[in-house]
Structures are given as C-alpha cells and as structure tokens.
TIVO-784296 format. One record per residue (C-alpha): residue in three letters; y, z, x; residue number from 1. Coordinates in Angstrom, 3 decimals. Layout:
BEGIN
<site res="ala" v="Y" w="Z" u="X" n="NUM"/>
...
***
This chain:
BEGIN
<site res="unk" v="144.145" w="73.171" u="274.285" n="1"/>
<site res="unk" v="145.708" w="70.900" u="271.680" n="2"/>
<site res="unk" v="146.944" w="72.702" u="268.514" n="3"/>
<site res="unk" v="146.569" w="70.506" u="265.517" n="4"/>
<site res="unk" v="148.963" w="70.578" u="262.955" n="5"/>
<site res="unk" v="146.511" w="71.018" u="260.049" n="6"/>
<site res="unk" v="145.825" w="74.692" u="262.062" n="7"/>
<site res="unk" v="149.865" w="75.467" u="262.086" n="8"/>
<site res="unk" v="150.367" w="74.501" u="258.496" n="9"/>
<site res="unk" v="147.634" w="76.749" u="257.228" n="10"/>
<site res="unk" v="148.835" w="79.660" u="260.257" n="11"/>
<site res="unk" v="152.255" w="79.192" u="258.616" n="12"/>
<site res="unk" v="150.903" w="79.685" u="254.749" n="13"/>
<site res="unk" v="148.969" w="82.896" u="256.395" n="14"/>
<site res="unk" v="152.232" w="84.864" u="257.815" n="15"/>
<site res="unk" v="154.225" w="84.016" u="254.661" n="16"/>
<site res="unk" v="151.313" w="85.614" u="252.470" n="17"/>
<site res="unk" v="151.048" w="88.471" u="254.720" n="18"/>
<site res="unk" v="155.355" w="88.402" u="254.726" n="19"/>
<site res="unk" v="154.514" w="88.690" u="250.523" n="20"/>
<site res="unk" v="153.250" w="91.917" u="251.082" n="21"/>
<site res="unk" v="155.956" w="93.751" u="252.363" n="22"/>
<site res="unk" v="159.039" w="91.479" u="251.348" n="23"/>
<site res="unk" v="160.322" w="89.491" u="248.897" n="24"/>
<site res="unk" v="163.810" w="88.683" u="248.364" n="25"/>
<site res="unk" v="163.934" w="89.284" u="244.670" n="26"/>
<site res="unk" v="161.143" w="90.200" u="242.036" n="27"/>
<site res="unk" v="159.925" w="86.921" u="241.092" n="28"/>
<site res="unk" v="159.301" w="87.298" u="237.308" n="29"/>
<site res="unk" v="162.781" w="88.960" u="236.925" n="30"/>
<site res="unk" v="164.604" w="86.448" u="234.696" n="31"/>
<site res="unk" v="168.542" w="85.975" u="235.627" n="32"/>
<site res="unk" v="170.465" w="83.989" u="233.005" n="33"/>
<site res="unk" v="173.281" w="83.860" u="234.917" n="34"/>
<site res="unk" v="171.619" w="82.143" u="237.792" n="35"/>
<site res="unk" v="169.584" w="79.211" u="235.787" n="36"/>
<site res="unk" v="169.093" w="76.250" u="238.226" n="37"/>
<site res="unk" v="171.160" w="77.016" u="241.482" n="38"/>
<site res="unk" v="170.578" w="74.848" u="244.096" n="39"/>
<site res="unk" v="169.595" w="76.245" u="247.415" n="40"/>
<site res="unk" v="172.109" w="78.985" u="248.754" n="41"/>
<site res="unk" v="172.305" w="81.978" u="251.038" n="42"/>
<site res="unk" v="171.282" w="84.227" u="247.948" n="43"/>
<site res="unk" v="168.707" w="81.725" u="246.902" n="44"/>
<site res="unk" v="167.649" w="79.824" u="249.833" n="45"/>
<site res="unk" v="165.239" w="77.758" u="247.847" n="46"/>
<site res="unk" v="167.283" w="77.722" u="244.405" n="47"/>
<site res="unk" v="166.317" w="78.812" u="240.887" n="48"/>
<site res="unk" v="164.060" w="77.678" u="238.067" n="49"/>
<site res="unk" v="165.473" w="77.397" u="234.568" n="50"/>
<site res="unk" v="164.220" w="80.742" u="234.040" n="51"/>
<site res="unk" v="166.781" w="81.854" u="236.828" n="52"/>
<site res="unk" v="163.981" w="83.259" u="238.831" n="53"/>
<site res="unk" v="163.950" w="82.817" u="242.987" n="54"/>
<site res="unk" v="161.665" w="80.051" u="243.819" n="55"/>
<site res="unk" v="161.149" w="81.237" u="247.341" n="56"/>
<site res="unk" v="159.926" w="84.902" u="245.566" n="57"/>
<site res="unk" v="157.762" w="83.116" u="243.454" n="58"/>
<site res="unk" v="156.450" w="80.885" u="246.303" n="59"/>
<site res="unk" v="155.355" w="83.930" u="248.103" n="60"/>
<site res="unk" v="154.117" w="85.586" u="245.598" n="61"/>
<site res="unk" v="152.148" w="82.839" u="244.614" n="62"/>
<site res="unk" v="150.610" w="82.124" u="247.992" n="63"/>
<site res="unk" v="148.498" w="85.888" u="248.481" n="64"/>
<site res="unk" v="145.883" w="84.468" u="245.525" n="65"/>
<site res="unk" v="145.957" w="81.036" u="247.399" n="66"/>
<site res="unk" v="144.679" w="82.634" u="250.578" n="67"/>
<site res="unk" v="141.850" w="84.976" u="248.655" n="68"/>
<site res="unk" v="140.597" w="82.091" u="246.983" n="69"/>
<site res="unk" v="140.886" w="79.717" u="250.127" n="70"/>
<site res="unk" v="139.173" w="82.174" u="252.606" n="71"/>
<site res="unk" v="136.582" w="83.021" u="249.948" n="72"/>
<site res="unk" v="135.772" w="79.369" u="249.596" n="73"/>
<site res="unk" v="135.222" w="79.042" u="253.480" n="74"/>
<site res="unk" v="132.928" w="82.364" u="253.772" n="75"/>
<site res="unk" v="131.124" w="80.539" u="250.862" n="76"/>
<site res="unk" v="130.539" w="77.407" u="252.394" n="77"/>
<site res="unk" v="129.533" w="78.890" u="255.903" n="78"/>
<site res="unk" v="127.378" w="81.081" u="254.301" n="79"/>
<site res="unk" v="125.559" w="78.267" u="251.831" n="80"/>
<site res="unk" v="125.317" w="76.564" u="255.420" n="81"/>
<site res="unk" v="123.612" w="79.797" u="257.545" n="82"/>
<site res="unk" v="121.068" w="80.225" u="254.525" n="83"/>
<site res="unk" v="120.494" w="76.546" u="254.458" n="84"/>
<site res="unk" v="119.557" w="76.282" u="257.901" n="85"/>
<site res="unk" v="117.347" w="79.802" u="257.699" n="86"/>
<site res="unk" v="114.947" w="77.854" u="255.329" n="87"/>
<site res="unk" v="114.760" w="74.806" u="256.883" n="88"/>
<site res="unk" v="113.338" w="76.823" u="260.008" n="89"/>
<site res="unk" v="111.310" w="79.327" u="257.587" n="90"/>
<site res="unk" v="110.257" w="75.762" u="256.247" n="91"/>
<site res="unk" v="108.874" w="74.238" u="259.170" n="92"/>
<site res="unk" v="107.755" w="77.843" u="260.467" n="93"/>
<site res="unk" v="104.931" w="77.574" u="257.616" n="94"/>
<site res="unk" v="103.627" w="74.275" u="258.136" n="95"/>
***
C-alpha cells in the first residue's frame, strides 16, 4: 500500500499536537527581551519572534486548535454526506 504524502504531512501535524500536550520547550507567550530575534539554535531550534518568544513553542501550541477545528470540519462534512444520502433513499422510499 502506497502512503501518500498528503497522509504523512497531516500524521506529522497530529503527533506534534499530541507532543503539545505534554511538552513544550518553553511557555510560548513568555516574552524574553534578551532573546528578540535569534536565529535558529540549540536553545531555540526554530529562533525567536521580536517578542523573544520560541517559535517552535508557539508552533505547537498553535497546532492543538488547528486539529479540533480540522477534525470537526471532516465529522461535519461526513455527516452532511450520511444525512444527505438518508433522504435521498427516504425520498425515493415514498414515491
């Protein structure tokens, strides 16, 4: 079976919100003066913002009300597509 790479990407977004829950490397709405704009290091491994906050927190932390709203989107549209397909049958049922 042939994994697209649409599947992985959105696999890949999944394990880093689930990741979110347990660990982030710093608190990302602590602001750091001292670190404003750092480019990618071991501390930071994504940099700063000019707030001084870790980009890779925020990511994360960003990415847990991605997934509610994505997965709630999906159940939607299944579920617009079950009920659709109930009253087409109940439709022709009656005639």
């Amino acid at each position: 079976m042939k994994i697209k790479f649409h599947t992985l990407y959105i696999l890949g977004w999944v394990c880093i919100a689930i990741l979110s829950y347990f660990w982030t490397p710093y608190n990302p709405y602590m602001i750091q003066p001292n670190s404003v704009l750092e480019g990618p290091s071991l501390a930071h491994w994504l940099g700063t913002d000019a707030l001084g906050r870790d980009t890779l927190s925020r990511i994360m932390a960003r990415v847990n009300g991605d997934c509610i709203c994505i997965l709630t989107s999906i159940l939607y549209y299944h579920g617009i597509r079950y009920m659709y397909r109930i009253n087409i049958r109940i439709f022709w049922w009656h005639l």
